[in-house]
N, C-alpha and C positions, 0 to 999 in steps of 0.2 A: 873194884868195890869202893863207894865213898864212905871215909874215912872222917871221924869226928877230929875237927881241928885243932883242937886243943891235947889230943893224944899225938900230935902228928910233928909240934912246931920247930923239931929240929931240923925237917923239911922245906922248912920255908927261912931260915934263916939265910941260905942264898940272895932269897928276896931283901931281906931285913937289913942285911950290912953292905949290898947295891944300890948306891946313889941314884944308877941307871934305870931302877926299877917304876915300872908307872900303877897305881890301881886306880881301877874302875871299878865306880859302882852304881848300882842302882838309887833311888830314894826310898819309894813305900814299902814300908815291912823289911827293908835291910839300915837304913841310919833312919829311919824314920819308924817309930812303930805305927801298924794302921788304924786308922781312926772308922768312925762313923761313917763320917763325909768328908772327902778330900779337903775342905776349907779348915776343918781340926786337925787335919793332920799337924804334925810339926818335930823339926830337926833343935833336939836340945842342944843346950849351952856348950854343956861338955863332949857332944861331939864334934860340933861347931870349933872346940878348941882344939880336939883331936886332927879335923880335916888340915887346920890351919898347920900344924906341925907337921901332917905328912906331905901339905905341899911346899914347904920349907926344907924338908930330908930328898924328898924323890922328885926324877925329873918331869914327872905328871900325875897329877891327878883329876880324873873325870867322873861326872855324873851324867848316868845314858838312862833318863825317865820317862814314862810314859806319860809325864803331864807336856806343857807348852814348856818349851824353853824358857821362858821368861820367871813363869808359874817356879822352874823349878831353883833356876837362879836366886828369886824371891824368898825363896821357903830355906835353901840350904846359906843362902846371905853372906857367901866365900868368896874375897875375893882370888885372884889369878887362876881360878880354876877351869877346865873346859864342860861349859852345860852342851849337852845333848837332847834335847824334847822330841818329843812324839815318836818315841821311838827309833828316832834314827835321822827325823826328815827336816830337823830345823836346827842350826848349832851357833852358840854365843861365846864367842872368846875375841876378847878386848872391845868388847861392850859390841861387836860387830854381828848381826844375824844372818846367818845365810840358809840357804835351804836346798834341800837333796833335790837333784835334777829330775824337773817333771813335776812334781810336786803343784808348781801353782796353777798348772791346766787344769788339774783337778779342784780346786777351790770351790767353785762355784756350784759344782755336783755336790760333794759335799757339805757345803751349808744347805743348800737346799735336801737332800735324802735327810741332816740331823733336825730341821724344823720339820718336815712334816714324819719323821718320828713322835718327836714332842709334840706335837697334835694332835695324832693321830688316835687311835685305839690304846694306845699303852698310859698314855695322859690318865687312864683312867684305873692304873693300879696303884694301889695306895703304898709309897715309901721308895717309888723307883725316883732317881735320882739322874737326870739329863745333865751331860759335858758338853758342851761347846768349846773343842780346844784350839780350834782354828782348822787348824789339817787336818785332827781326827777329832770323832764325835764318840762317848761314850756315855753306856747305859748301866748306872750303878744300881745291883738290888738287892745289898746288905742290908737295909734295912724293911723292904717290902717282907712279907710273910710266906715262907720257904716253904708252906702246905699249900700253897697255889701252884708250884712249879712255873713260878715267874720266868725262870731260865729259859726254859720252854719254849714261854707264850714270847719272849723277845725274840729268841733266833728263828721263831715262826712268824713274826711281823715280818721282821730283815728280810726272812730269805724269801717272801712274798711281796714284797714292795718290788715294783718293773724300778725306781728309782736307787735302790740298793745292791742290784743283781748284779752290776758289773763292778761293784764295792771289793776291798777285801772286807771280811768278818774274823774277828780274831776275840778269845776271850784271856782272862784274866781271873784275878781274885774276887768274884764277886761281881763282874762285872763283862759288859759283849763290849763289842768295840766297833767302829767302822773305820778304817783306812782306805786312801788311796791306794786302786788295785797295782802297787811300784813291790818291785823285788828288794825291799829295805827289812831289814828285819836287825835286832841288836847282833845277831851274826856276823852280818855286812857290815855296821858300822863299825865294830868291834874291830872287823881287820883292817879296814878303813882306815882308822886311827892308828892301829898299828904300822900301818906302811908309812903314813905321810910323817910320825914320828918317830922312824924307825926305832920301836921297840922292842929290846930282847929279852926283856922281863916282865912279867906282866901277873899280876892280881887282878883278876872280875868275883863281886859281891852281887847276890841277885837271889831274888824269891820268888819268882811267879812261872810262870808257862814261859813265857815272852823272854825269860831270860837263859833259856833251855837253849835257843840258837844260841847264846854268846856263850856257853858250856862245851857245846859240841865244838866250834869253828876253831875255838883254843885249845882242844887234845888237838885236832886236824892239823892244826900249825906245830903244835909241838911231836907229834910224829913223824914229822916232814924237816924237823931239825931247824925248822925256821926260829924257834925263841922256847923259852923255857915260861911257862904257865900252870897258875893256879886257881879253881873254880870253885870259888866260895860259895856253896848254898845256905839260906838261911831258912829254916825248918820251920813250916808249920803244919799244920793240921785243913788248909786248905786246898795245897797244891798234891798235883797225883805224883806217885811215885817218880815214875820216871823222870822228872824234873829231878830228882834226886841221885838215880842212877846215873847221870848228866854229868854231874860235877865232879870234882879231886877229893872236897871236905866240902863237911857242914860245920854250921854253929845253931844253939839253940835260940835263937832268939836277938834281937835287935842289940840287950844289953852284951850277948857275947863280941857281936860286931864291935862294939866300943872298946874292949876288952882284946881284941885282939888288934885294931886299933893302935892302943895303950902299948902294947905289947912290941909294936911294928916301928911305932917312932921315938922308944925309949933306947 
């Protein structure tokens, strides 16, 4: 059963007084609260200062988001940190981008399936919101009108497009997705990073669907006696349950992340 974080912290004080220790975490709706539209989003000052202290105490700190790599670099503005974009499929550390193998064969499908989306029939609901994130293309419809069944009418575009059928489809908070059809999910990277930094500690922060793999793959390893892990969920009112059943703890809200945060590198 997941357990509220803050009733819990004498449990993670392992983490806390382990230099060794690395966290990861998400951007939107975990150090970020969610906005409108991705471009308002934004990571404040004083988490900005928080990040900077726990990359100072612990031997890693990462950010694994669903924007571009670059995008998310930009927005969290840390430096020595390792960004991770698109989910898995692009990674920045010492200013170096590289990309999850396979990845660029797909390019070319994928711009083309996200322009003739944004062309097509959906151009014509009012408040959806087109990503062009390079590797993946997303369809935001927070602010389109939720008595249309927008949701709907997009993963009935997608899954009727001959141009999207051999796509992955994946959703999120408010929003469909299209990825390359690659076996990358924040699960894989998750242990990904763990092997090539051998780490035996480890902290994952995360809100959405998409962060449900990287919940699961970290009990799996710590069953297996490979490392000791913690799965931070960040509660809201938009994700299904079992994203919640997922995790170790929650916290309510982006200000607790801070807060615990505060907490980790005091």
């Amino acid at each position: 059963m997941t357990k509220y974080l803050f009733d819990n912290l004498k449990h993670l004080e392992t983490f806390k007084y382990d230099s060794s220790t690395a966290i990861v975490t998400d951007i939107d709706g975990t150090i970020s609260e969610i906005a409108p539209t991705p471009t308002e989003a934004l990571v404040t000052d004083p988490m900005r200062e928080e990040l900077v202290k726990l990359h100072r105490k612990f031997s890693l700190v990462a950010v694994v988001s669903g924007r571009s790599v670059l995008n998310a670099r930009e927005m969290v503005d840390v430096d020595g940190l390792l960004y991770v974009g698109n989910h898995g499929m692009e990674f920045l550390e010492n200013g170096k981008i590289s990309l999850y193998p396979e990845v660029e064969k797909y390019l070319p499908q994928m711009k083309q399936a996200g322009q003739k989306l944004q062309k097509g029939d959906l151009s014509h609901i009012d408040g959806l919101l087109f990503e062009d994130k390079g590797i993946c293309f997303s369809v935001h419809y927070r602010l389109a009108s939720q008595s249309e069944n927008v949701r709907g009418k997009i993963l009935h575009n997608i899954k009727n497009d001959p141009d999207c059928e051999k796509l992955k489809i994946s959703e999120g908070r408010q929003l469909v997705e299209l990825k390359p059809p690659l076996s990358c999910d924040k699960g894989t990277i998750l242990e990904n990073i763990i092997q090539e930094y051998n780490l035996k500690k480890i902290i994952y922060l995360g809100d959405d669907i998409t962060d449900l793999d990287a919940f699961k793959r970290l009990k799996v390893l710590e069953n297996q006696g490979e490392l000791r892990g913690a799965g931070v969920l960040v509660c809201s009112s938009e994700i299904p349950h079992d994203v919640k059943k997922g995790s170790s703890y929650y916290v309510n809200g982006v200000d607790e992340v801070l807060k615990f945060f505060q907490w980790l590198s005091n």
